[in-house]
N, C-alpha and C positions, 0 to 999 in steps of 0.2 A: 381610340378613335376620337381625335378632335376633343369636344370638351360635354359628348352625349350622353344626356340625362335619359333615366329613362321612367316610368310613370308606377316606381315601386311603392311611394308614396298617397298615390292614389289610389286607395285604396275604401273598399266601406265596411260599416261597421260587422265583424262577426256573426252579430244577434243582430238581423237587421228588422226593422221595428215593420207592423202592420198597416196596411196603408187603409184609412179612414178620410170619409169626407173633410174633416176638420183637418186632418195632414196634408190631402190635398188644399183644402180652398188654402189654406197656409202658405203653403209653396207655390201656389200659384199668382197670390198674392207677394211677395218673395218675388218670384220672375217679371212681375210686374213691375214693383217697386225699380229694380235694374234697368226695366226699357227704357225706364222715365229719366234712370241717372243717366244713360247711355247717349237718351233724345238730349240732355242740358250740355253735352259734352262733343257729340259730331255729329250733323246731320249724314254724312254718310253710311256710319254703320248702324244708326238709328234707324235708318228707310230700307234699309237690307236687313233688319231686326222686326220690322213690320208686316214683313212675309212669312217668317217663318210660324210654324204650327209645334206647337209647346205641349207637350203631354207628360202629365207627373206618373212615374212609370216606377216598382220597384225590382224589372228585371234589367236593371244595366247598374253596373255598381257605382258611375257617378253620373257619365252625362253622354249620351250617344246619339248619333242621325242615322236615317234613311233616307236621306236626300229631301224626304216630304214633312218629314216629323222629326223632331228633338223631343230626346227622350231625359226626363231630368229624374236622377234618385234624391227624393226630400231628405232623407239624412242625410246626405252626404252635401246636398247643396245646404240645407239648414248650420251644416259644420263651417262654413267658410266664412270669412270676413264678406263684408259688402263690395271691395273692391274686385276680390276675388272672384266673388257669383257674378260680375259684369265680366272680368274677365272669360270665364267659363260659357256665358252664352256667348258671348263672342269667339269664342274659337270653333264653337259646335256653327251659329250661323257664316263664319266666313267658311266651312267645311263644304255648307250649303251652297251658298254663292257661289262659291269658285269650282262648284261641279265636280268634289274628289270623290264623290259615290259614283257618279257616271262614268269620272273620266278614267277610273283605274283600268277599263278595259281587260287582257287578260292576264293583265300582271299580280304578284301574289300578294293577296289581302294584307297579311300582316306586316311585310315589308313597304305596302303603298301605305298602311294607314303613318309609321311609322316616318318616312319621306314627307306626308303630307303635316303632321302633328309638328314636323320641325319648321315648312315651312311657316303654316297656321301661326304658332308660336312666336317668332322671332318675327312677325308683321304687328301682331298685337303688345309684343314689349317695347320692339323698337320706337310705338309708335306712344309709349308712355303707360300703358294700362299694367295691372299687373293679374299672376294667375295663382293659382292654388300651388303648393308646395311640388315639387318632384316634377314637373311637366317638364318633357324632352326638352333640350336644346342643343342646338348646334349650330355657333354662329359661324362657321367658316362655310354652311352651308345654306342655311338659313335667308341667305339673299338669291337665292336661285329660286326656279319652278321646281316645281314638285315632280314635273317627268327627270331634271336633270338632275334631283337631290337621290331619288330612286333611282338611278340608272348610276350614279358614283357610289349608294352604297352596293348598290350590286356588282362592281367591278371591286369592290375592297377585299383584301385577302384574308383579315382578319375576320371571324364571325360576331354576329351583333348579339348581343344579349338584350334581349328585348321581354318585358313584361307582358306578354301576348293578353292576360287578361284581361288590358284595362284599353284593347280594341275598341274602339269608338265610331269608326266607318263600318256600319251595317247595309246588308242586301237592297238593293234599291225597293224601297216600299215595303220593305218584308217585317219590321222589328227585330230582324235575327242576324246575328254579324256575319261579316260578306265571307270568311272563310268558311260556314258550312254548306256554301252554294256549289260547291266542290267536291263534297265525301260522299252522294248518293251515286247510286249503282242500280242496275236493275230493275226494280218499280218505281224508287225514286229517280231516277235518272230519266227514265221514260215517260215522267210525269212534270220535270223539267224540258223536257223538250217540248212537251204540248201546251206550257207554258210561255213558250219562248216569244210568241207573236205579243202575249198580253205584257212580257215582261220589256220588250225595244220599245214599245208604245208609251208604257209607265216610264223608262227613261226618259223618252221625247217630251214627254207632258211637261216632269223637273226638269229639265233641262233648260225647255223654254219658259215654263214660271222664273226662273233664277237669271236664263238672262235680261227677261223683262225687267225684274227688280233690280240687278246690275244698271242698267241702263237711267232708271228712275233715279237709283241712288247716286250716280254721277252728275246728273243734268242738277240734282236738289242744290249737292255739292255746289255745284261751280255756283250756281245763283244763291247760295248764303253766306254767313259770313262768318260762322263756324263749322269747324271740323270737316276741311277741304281734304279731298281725296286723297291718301295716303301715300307716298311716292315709294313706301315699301311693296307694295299689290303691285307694280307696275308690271315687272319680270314674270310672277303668275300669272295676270289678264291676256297676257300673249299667249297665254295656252290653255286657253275657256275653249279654242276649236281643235281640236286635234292635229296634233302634227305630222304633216304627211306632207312631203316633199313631189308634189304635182306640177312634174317637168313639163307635160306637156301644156299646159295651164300658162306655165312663166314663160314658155319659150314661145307659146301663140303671136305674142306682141310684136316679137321678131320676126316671124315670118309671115304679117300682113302688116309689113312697113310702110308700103304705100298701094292704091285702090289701085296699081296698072301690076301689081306683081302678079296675078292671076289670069291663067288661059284654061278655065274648065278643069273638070275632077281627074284625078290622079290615079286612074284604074287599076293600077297594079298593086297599088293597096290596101285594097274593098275587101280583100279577103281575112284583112286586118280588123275592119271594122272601125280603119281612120275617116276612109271620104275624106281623103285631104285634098285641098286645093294646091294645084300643079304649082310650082315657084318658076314664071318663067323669066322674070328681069334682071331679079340679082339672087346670089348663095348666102346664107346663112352660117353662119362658123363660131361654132362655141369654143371658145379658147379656158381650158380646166385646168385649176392647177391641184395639186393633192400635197397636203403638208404631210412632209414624211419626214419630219426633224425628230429628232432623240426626243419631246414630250408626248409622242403620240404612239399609245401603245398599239399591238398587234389588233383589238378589238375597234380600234378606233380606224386602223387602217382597212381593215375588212368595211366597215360600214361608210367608207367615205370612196371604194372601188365599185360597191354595189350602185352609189348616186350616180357612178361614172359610168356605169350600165344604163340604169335607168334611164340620165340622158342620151344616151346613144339608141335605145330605142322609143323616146321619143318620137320620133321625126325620124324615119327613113331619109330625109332628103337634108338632115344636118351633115355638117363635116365640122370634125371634131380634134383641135390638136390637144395632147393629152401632156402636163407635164408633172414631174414629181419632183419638190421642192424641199430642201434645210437652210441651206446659203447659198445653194448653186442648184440650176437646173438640172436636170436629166430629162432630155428627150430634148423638143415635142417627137410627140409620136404622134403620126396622124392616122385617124380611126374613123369607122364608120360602123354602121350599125349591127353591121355579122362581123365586125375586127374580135381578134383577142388583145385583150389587156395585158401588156407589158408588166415583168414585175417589179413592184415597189423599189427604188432606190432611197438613200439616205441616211440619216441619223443623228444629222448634225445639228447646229442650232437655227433657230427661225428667223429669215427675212425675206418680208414681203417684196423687198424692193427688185430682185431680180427679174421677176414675170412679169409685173408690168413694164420694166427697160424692154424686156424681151416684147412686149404685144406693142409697145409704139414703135418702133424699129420694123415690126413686119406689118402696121396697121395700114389699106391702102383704101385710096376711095371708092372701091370697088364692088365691094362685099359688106353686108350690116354681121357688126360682131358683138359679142358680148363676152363677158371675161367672169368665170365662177370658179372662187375659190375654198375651196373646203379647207378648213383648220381651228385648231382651240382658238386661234385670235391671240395668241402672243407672240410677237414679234416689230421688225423694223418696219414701219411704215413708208411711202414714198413719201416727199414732200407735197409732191400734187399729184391732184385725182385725173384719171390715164382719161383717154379720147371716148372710149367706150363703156359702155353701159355694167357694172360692176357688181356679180352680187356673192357677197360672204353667208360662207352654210356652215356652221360654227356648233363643236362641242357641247355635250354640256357640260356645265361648269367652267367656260371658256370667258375670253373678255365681253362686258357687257356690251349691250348693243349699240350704247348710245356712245361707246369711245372708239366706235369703228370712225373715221376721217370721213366717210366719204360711199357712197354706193349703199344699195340696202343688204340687210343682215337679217339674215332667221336662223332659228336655233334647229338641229337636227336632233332627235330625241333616238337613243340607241335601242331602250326597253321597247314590249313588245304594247303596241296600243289596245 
């Protein structure tokens, strides 16, 4: 698999030593000493270092979070070079930052901490620092978010061999890694559920302390004149909010195009619980295309029929022409909100350029349209951006955002949030 390390190296000592005042103020003085190398070096990750809450802990064998707390083992950080213990709080505080105790949602601890460890990593090397010996990497993945790094190793058909001990993503608040929030039954399970209101609150609190301190440490950023914001964090800060594809959300825009398209509520949908406003001026028409070229496997076409669901019941009053695309079209098919979906054609290889030939050719001044293309994002481009309103819903692990031409781009996450 790529070039993935895994954390066999980190490791703590057999006989691991007593924890005494003097071990503490030591270590703590230690984690001090690194804020200070940290503040001489980026005002970035220094303002995001300043939030976090540091506790010298001998039950985690090097260095672990709960979103609220970093937990540091004094021998183990006592073992490291000076670079390396900078390194080390930096990886446990950007875990923080970037919400990967909250944001793993219900996916499987050990596989999120491991997606997350790569991302973590390969933002901290790239960006000069270095880490303790054996720390994950994976740089062919390493430049994505953490939902897309997870969700391709979880399509891989080889199995990962992963050092499970050296889990570093614990339960939110809890001191206890996030995979035994999962093994109780019975009284414990029942005792989890009566926890559940204290424990969405305890996320909300982290949650919001870390985007506050995100936010600080941005604005420090831009107004100093070191250690300007990392252009490696870019592709993860895009998914500090969960990702969820809220059609009806995006397609709002389109259907209060102008203040005369509206003649009173739309009755026959109340039972929906839309209370939508009646469209009486002009139609709305989503024009979809679905990349179905040889890169895109069976999993990926499942979840890019389901977006094509979703919009269709968006809006009862959408009209929808459906197309499935490699080099050549198939269809449109045109759909509406009780249609069945046609099945997938293609296989071939990816260009963009058909479906849009295809939407100006039938574009008319008639109708406000918008044109959404689901695909990894590799293929032929047109050379210019079409009349209408354009938006790419993109793989993960597909082309980055910023080398789309033209129209906005969000990433679709497959795992489960």
């Amino acid at each position: 698999m790529s070039n993935l390390r895994t954390d066999q190296t980190l490791t703590a000592s057999p006989q691991p030593i007593k924890l005494t005042p003097e071990i503490i103020r030591t270590t703590e003085k230690n984690i001090s000493a690194s804020l200070v190398r940290i503040s001489t070096r980026s005002s970035f990750f220094a303002t995001l270092a300043l939030f976090a809450r540091f506790q010298v802990s001998d039950k985690v064998p090097t260095a672990a979070t709960d979103g609220r707390h970093i937990y540091v083992n004094p021998q183990f950080f006592g073992s490291l070079t000076v670079g390396q213990q900078d390194g080390l709080i930096l990886h446990e505080v950007l875990h923080d930052a970037l919400l990967h105790v909250t944001r793993r949602g219900s996916r499987d601890p050990k596989l999120w901490n491991v997606a997350a460890d790569i991302v973590i990593n390969g933002i901290i090397l790239r960006d000069g620092w270095v880490l303790p010996e054996g720390g994950l990497r994976d740089s062919s993945k390493e430049h994505l978010a953490t939902e897309e790094v997870y969700d391709l190793l979880m399509r891989q058909a080889e199995k990962i061999e992963i050092q499970v001990e050296m889990q570093d993503l614990l339960a939110p608040g809890s001191g206890e890694p996030s995979g035994k929030e999962s093994q109780g039954e019975g009284k414990e399970a029942q005792a989890k559920g009566r926890k559940g209101d204290k424990t969405s609150k305890l996320k909300e609190e982290i949650e919001a302390d870390w985007r506050n301190a995100m936010e600080q440490a941005k604005m420090i950023a831009k107004s100093s004149t070191w250690g300007k914001f990392p252009g490696s964090m870019a592709r993860e800060m895009a998914h500090l909010q969960p990702t969820k594809l809220d059609w009806r959300s995006y397609l709002w825009r389109y259907l209060t195009h102008t203040p005369t398209d509206f003649s009173g509520f739309d009755r026959r949908f109340m039972y929906q619980g839309l209370y939508l406003e009646a469209i009486a001026g002009e139609s709305v028409r989503v024009q979809v295309a679905v990349d179905t070229s040889g890169s895109i496997d069976n999993e990926a076409i499942v979840a890019f029929v389901s977006e094509v669901r979703a919009i269709l019941e968006a809006y009862p009053h959408l009209k929808c022409d459906l197309c499935y695309i490699d080099t050549q079209i198939y269809g449109p098919y045109a759909l509406t909100h009780d249609s069945h979906l046609p099945p997938p054609e293609g296989g071939g290889g990816t260009d963009f350029r058909p479906f849009f030939e295809h939407i100006e050719k039938n574009t008319n001044g008639y109708e406000t349209q918008v044109a959404i293309y689901l695909t990894d994002g590799w293929g032929d481009f047109p050379d210019y951006a079409p009349s209408i309103p354009a938006l790419w819903v993109v793989l993960p692990g597909g082309r980055d955002v910023e080398q789309f031409p033209f129209g906005e781009t969000i990433r679709l996450t497959l795992g489960d949030g």
